[in-house]
C-alpha positions as CSV (number, residue, x, y, z in Angstrom):
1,X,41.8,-6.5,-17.1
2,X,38.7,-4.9,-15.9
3,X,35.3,-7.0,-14.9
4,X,32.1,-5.9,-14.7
5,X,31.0,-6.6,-11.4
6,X,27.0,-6.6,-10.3
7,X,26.5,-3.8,-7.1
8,X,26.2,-6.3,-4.4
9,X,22.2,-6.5,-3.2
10,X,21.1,-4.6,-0.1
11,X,20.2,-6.1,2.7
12,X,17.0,-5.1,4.8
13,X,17.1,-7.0,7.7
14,X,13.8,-8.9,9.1
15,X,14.9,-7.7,13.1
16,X,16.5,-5.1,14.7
17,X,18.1,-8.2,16.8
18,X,16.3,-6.1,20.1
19,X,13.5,-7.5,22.1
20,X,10.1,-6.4,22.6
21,X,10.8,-5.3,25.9
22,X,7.1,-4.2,26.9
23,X,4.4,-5.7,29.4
24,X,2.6,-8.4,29.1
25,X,-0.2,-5.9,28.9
26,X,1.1,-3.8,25.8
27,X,1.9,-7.1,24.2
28,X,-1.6,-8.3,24.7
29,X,-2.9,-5.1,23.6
30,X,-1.3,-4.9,20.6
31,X,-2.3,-8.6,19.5
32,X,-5.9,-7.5,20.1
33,X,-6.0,-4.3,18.2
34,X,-4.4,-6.2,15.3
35,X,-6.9,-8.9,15.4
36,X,-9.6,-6.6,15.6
37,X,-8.4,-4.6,12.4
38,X,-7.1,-7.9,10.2
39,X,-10.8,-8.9,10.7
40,X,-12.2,-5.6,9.7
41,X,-11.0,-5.2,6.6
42,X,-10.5,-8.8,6.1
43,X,-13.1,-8.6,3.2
44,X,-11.5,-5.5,1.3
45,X,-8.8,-7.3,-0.8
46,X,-6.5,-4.0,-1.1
47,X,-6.3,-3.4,2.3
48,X,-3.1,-4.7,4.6
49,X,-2.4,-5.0,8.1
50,X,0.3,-5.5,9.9
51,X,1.9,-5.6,13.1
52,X,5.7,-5.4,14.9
53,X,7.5,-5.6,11.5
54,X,10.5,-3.9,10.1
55,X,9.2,-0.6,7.9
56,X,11.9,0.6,5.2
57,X,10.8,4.1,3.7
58,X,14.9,5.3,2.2
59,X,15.5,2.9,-0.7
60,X,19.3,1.7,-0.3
61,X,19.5,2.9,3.1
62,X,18.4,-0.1,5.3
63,X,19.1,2.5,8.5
64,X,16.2,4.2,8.1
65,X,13.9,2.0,9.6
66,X,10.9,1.9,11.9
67,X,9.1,-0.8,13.5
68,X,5.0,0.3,13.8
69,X,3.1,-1.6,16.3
70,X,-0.2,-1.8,13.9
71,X,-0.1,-0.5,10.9
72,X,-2.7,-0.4,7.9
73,X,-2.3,0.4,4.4
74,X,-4.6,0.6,1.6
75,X,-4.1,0.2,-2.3
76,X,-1.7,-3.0,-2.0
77,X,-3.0,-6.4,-1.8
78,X,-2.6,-8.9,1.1
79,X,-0.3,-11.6,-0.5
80,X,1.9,-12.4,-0.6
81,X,3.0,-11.9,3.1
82,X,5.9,-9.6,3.8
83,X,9.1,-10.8,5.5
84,X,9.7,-6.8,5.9
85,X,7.9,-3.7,4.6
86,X,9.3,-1.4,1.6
87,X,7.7,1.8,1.2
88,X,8.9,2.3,-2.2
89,X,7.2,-1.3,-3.7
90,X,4.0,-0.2,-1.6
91,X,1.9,2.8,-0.1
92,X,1.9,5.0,2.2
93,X,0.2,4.0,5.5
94,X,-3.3,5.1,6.1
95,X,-2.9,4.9,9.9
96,X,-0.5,3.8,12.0
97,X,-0.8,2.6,16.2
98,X,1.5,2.9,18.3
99,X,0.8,1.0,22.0
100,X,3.5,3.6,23.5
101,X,4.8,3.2,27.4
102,X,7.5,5.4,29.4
103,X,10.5,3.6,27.9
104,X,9.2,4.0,23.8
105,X,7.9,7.6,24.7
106,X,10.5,9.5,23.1
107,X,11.2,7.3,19.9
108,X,6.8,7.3,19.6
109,X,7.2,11.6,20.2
110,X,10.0,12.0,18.3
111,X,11.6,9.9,15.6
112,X,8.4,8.0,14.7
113,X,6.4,11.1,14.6
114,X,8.5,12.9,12.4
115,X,9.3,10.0,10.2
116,X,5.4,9.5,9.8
117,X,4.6,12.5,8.8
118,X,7.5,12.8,6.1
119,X,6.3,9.3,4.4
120,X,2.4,10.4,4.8
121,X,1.1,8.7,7.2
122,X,-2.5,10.1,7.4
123,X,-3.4,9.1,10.6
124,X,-1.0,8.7,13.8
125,X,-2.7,7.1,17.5
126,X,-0.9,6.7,20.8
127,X,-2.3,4.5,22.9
128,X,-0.8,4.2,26.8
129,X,-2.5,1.3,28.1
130,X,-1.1,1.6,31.6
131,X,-2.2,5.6,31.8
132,X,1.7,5.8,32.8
133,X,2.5,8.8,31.4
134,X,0.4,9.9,28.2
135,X,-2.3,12.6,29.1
136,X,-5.0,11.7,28.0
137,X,-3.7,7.9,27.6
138,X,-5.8,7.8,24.1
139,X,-4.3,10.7,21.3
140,X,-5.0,11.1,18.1
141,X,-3.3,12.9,15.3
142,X,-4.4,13.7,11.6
143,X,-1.7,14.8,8.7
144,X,-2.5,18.1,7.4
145,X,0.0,20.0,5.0
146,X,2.8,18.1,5.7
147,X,2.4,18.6,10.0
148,X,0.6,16.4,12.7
149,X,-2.6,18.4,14.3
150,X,-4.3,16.6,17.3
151,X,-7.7,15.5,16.2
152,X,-10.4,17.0,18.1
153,X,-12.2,14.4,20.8
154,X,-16.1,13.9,20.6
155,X,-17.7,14.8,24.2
156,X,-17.0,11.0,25.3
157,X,-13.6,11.5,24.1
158,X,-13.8,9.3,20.7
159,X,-11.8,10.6,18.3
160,X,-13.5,9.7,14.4
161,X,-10.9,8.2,11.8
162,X,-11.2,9.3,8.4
163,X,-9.0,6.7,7.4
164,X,-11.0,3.8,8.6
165,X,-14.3,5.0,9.2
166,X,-13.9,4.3,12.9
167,X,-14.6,5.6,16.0
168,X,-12.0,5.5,18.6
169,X,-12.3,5.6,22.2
170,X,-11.7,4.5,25.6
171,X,-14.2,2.2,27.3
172,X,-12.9,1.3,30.7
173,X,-9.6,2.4,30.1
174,X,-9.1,0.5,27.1
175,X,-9.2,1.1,23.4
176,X,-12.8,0.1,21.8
177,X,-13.2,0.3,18.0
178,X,-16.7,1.3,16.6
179,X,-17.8,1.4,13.0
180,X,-19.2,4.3,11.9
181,X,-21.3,3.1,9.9
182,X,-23.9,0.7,11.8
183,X,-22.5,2.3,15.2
184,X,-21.5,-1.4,16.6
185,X,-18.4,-2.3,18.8
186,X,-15.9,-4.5,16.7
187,X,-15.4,-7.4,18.8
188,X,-12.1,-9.4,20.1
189,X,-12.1,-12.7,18.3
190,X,-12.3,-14.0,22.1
191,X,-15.3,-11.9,22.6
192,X,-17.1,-13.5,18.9
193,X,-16.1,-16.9,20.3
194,X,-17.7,-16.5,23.2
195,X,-20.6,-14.9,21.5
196,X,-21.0,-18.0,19.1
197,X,-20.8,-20.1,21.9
198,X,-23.8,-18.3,24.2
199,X,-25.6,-18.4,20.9
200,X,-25.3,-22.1,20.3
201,X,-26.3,-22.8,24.0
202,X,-29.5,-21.0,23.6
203,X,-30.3,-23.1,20.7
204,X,-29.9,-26.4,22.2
205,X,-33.0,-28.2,23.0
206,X,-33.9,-28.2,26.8
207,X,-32.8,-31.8,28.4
């Protein structure tokens, strides 16, 4: 006799099982940029960041998957926090960093690329911290009729985001952030730290 049985669920697993594998610097430097973006859209209540987390864009197929090193999305909310991302149940990123080195070069040129650009990512950076390889280290690239075109560096080499009203560029060989808007540097939350804590010294009372 026949039964009815339920397709069994698929499974989208949370790691690839693979380790980072970068330097500490490229670790460090992904934190940071992370930080720097969860804090500047931490009052905008539709926008999401994330970092280092599996990215599913083939519903059923849990082999088409990237990992992104920062990613940001708009038009889904923050919560609940993702154990993995699902492109169908969300939006298409709005820009999407990768902090790429000699050994991720081809899957950040390549596969990632083309995948971004087929799910709409509107905004794609490479960022060599090291200057190993990536000339200039700092690249840009915006999504226009379905193909990547490099966006066009200011004089100081800043490249402007659409996406998040930022400028983007080098300071000393290493990526600073810039709001368009008011012009100012976003700070590290190291850097705020220690600017609260100058700021506190100055106020106390001379012994």
């Amino acid at each position: 006799m026949a039964t009815d049985r339920s397709p069994r669920p698929i499974h989208y697993p949370e790691t690839d099982g693979k380790p980072m594998g970068e330097t500490e610097i490229h670790v460090l430097e992904l934190m940071r940029l992370y930080q720097i973006l969860m804090d500047y859209l931490a009052a905008r209540d539709d926008a999401y960041v994330f970092a280092d987390m599996m990215f599913y864009y083939v519903e059923g197929n849990p082999r088409e998957v990237v990992s992104p090193d920062v990613c940001v999305v708009f038009g889904v909310p923050k919560r609940p926090l993702r154990r993995v991302f699902k492109l169908w149940e969300e939006a298409s990123p709005a820009a999407v960093f990768e902090i790429t080195s000699r050994s991720s070069r081809r899957d950040d040129f390549v596969k990632k690329r083309a995948v971004y650009a087929r799910i709409g990512v509107a905004e794609y950076y490479l960022y060599d911290p090291l200057a190993e390889y990536l000339r200039p280290p700092f690249q840009g690239y915006r999504l226009e009729d379905g193909e990547y075109r490099a966006i066009e560096p200011a004089a100081d080499g800043a490249l402007a985001s659409e996406a998040l009203a930022l400028r983007l560029v080098l300071v000393n060989s290493r990526l600073e952030l810039f709001d368009q808007t008011t012009g100012k540097r976003l700070l590290s939350r190291e850097e705020r730290i220690a600017e609260l804590e100058r700021l506190l010294r100055e106020r106390e009372p001379e012994q």
